[in-house]
N, C-alpha and C positions, 0 to 999 in steps of 0.2 A: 718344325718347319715343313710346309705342305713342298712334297714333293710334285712338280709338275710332269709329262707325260709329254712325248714327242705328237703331236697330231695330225700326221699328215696323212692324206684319204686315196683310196681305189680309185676315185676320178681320175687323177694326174698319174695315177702307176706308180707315184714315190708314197711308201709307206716305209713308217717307222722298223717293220717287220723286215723287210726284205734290207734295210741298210745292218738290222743284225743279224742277217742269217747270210749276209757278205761278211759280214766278220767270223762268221763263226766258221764260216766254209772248210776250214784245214787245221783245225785246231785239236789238240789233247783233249781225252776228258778231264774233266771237273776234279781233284781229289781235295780230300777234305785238309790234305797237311799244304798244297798249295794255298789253297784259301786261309788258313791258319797264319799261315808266311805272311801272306797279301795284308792280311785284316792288322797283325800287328805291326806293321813297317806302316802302311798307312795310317792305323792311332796314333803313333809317334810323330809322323811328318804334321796331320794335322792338328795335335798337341802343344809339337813347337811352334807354329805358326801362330795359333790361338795365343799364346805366351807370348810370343812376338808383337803381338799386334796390342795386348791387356798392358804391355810395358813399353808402349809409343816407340816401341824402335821405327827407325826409317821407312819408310813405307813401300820405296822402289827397291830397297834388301829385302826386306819380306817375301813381295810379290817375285822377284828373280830366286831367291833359294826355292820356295814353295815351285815352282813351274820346272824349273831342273828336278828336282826330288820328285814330283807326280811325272815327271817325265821317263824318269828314270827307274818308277814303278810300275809305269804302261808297260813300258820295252820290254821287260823280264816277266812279266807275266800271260799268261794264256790268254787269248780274247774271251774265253769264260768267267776267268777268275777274276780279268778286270771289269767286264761289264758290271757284277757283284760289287766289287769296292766303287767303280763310280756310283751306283745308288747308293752305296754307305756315306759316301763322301758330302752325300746333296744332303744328309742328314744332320751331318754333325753342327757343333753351335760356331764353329768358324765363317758360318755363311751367314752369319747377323753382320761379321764384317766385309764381303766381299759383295755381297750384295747392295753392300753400300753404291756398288758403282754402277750409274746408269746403263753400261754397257753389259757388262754382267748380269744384273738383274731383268732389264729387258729380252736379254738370249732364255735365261733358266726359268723365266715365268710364262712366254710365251704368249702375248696379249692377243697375237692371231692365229695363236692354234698350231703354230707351224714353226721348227727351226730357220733361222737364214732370212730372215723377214727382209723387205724390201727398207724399215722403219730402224732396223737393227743396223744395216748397212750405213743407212744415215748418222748411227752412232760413229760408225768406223768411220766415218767420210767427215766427220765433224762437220756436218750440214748447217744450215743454220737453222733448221728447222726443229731442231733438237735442243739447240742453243739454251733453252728455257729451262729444260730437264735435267743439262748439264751443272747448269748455274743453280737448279734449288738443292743438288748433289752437298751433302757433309763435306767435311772438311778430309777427312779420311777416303771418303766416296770418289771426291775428286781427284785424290793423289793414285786409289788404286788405277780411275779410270784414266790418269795421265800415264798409268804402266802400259794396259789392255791395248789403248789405242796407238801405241807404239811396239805393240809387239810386233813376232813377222809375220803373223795370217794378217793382221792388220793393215799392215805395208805392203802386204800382195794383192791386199782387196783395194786399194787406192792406185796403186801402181796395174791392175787388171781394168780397173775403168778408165786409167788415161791408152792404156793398150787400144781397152776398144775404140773411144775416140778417135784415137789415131789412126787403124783400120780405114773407118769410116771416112775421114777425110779424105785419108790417100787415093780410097777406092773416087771419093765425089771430084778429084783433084781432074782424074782421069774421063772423067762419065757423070755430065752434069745432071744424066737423066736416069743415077741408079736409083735401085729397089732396095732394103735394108729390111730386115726383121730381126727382131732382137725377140728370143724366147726366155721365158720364166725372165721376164724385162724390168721386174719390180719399181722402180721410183726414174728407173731411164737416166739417174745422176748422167752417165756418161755426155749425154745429149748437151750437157750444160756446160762443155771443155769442146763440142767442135763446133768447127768455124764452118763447116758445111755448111750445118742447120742455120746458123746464124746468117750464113750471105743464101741461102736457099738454093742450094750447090746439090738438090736431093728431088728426084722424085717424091721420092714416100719412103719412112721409115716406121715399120709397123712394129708397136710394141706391146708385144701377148705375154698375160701373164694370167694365172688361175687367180687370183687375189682380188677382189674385186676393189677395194679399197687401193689400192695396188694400180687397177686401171684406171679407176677415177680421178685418181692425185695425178698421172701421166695426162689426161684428157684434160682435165684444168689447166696444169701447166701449160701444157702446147697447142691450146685452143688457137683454131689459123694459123695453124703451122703445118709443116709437113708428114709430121707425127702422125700416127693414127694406134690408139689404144684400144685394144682387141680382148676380149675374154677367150680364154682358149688354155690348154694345160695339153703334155705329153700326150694325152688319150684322143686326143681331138685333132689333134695333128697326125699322127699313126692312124685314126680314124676316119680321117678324109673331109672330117662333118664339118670343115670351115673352107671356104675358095678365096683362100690368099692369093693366088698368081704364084710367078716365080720373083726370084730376086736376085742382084748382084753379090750382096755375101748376106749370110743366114750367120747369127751366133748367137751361142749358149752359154753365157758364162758363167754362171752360179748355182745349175742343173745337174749336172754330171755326177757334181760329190754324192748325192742321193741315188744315183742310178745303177741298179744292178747290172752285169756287164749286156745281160741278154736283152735289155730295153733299151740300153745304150748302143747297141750296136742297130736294130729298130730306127730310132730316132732318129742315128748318122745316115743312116741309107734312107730315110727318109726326107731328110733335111738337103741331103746330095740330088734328090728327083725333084723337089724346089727350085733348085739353082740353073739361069742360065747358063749356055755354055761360055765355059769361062769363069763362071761362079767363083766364088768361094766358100766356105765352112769355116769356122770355127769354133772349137769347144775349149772351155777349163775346168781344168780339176784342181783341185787341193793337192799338193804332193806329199806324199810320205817325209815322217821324221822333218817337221819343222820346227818342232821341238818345242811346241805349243798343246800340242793334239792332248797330254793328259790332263791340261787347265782348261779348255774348250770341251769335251767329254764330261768333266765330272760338274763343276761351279758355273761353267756356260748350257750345261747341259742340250751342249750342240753335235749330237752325234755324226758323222760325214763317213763317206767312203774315199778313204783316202788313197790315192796311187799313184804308181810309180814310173817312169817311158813305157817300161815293158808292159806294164797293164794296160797304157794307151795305145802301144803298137800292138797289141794282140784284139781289143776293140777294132783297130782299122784294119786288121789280116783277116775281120770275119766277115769287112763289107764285097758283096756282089758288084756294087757301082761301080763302073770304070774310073778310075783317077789319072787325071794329066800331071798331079805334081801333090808330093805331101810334105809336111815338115814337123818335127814333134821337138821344141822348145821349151826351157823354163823360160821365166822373168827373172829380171835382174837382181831379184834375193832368193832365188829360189823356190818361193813358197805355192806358187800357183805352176801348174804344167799348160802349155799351151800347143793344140794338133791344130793346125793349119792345111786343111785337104781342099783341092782346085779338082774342076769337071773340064 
């Protein structure tokens, strides 16, 4: 089984590099009896699973032991010793069956080079533009991916695109003549649950994403509309090299998990000297312990930087910009964190 490689590049400032050398920040070294521990509790988990799955047991039991147990493997080990077992994990022959699932297979293969794809979302979002891929999915393929898409990154990543919509309305509710930028904006799904865009309650809502496949599927869509799809990545924005204007609220929602904290802090104080007064920001992250991270890490082969309030209050305790009002929120399962900062 060809192991695929995270690919993301020095253009945008999110490299695969830097989201592990966030993990590795405060950790033990390496020893070989940790590694030993590690290697055989994980031959075992993915042993019984393999057995599991060779003897038709149930398929939503399989997938729920397997994600507690890899879950419960993260937790107790070093972020050394796991990054090691997750590449053992991507080896073993249990991924002839988990790969069965479009959603799975599309994260761990990588078709644009990149974790978190705008096209992967689509999986999550049961798009219908996926609909195809779902349907020619095995019979096994589709029971795992009836697990995936109901887990809770899953339900945060659906539950964080009707958030943003909502934003966005309330803001156009107020201000028929807002500004909107949505960064790392991937497929825009959000745009397709408000009622702004639809009664044209918007100035302009610009959607920059470094993907260019990414921009073009957004410029299609919302040809004469109020949309505007931009090429542009983290570097380009910190770099000045585009004149977007300002805007009523600025949000990142799918960015942050890649972001080391010192680009991250960058970005917000960048994203805050955008905003009129009165503005808004908004960022999400992935939050810690959602009890997913060791099935997304090892078979999704979706690495993130995952955090916690205090990792996002110590991000907005390093901005310069003055703030008239902040607020640091989960959603309603907890899986995503949401900072809400006003200029």
């Amino acid at each position: 089984m060809k192991q695929f490689q995270t690919a993301l590049d020095g253009y945008s400032l999110v490299t695969a590099q830097s989201i592990s050398e966030h993990t590795r920040s405060s950790v033990n070294n390496l020893t070989t009896e940790q590694l030993k521990e590690g290697e055989a509790e994980l031959a075992l988990i993915l042993s019984l699973t393999q057995q599991a799955f060779e003897a038709n047991s149930p398929v939503q039991g399989i997938m729920k032991t397997l994600t507690e147990r890899l879950q419960a493997l993260r937790n107790k080990s070093t972020p050394v010793v796991w990054e090691r077992l997750a590449s053992l994990a991507q080896t073993h022959p249990v991924t002839s069956f988990l790969l069965q699932d479009p959603l799975t297979r599309w994260s761990f293969e990588k078709p644009r080079g990149y974790s978190g794809d705008a096209y992967l979302l689509d999986f999550i979002y049961e798009h219908p533009t996926v609909a195809a891929q779902v349907k020619e999915a095995s019979a096994l393929g589709a029971e795992v991916y009836d697990f995936t898409r109901r887990a809770a990154s899953a339900v945060a990543v659906r539950e964080r695109r009707d958030i943003l919509a909502a934003h966005v309305d309330e803001l156009a509710a107020a201000n028929s003549d807002a500004e909107v930028l949505a960064i790392a904006a991937g497929h825009l799904r959000e745009a397709e649950l408000s009622h702004a865009l639809r009664s044209e309650r918007l100035k302009r809502w610009v959607a920059l994403d470094q993907d260019p496949i990414s921009v073009g599927t957004v410029s299609s869509n919302y040809h004469g509309s109020r949309v505007e799809a931009i090429n542009g990545s983290v570097r380009t924005i910190l770099g000045r090299a585009q004149k977007l204007g300002t805007f009523d609220f600025i949000y990142a929602a799918g960015l942050y998990d890649y972001l080391a904290e010192n680009v991250a802090v960058k970005l917000t104080e960048r994203c805050l000297q955008m905003l009129k007064p009165g503005g808004k920001f908004l960022l999400a992250n992935f939050a810690k312990d959602i009890g997913v991270e060791g099935y997304m890490e090892t078979f999704m082969n979706w690495p993130l930087i995952w955090r916690t309030e205090r990792d996002i209050l110590a991000i907005i305790d390093k901005l310069k910009h003055p703030l008239a009002d902040s607020s640091v929120t989960r959603g309603e399962n907890g899986g995503v964190i949401y900072a809400v900062l006003t200029v």
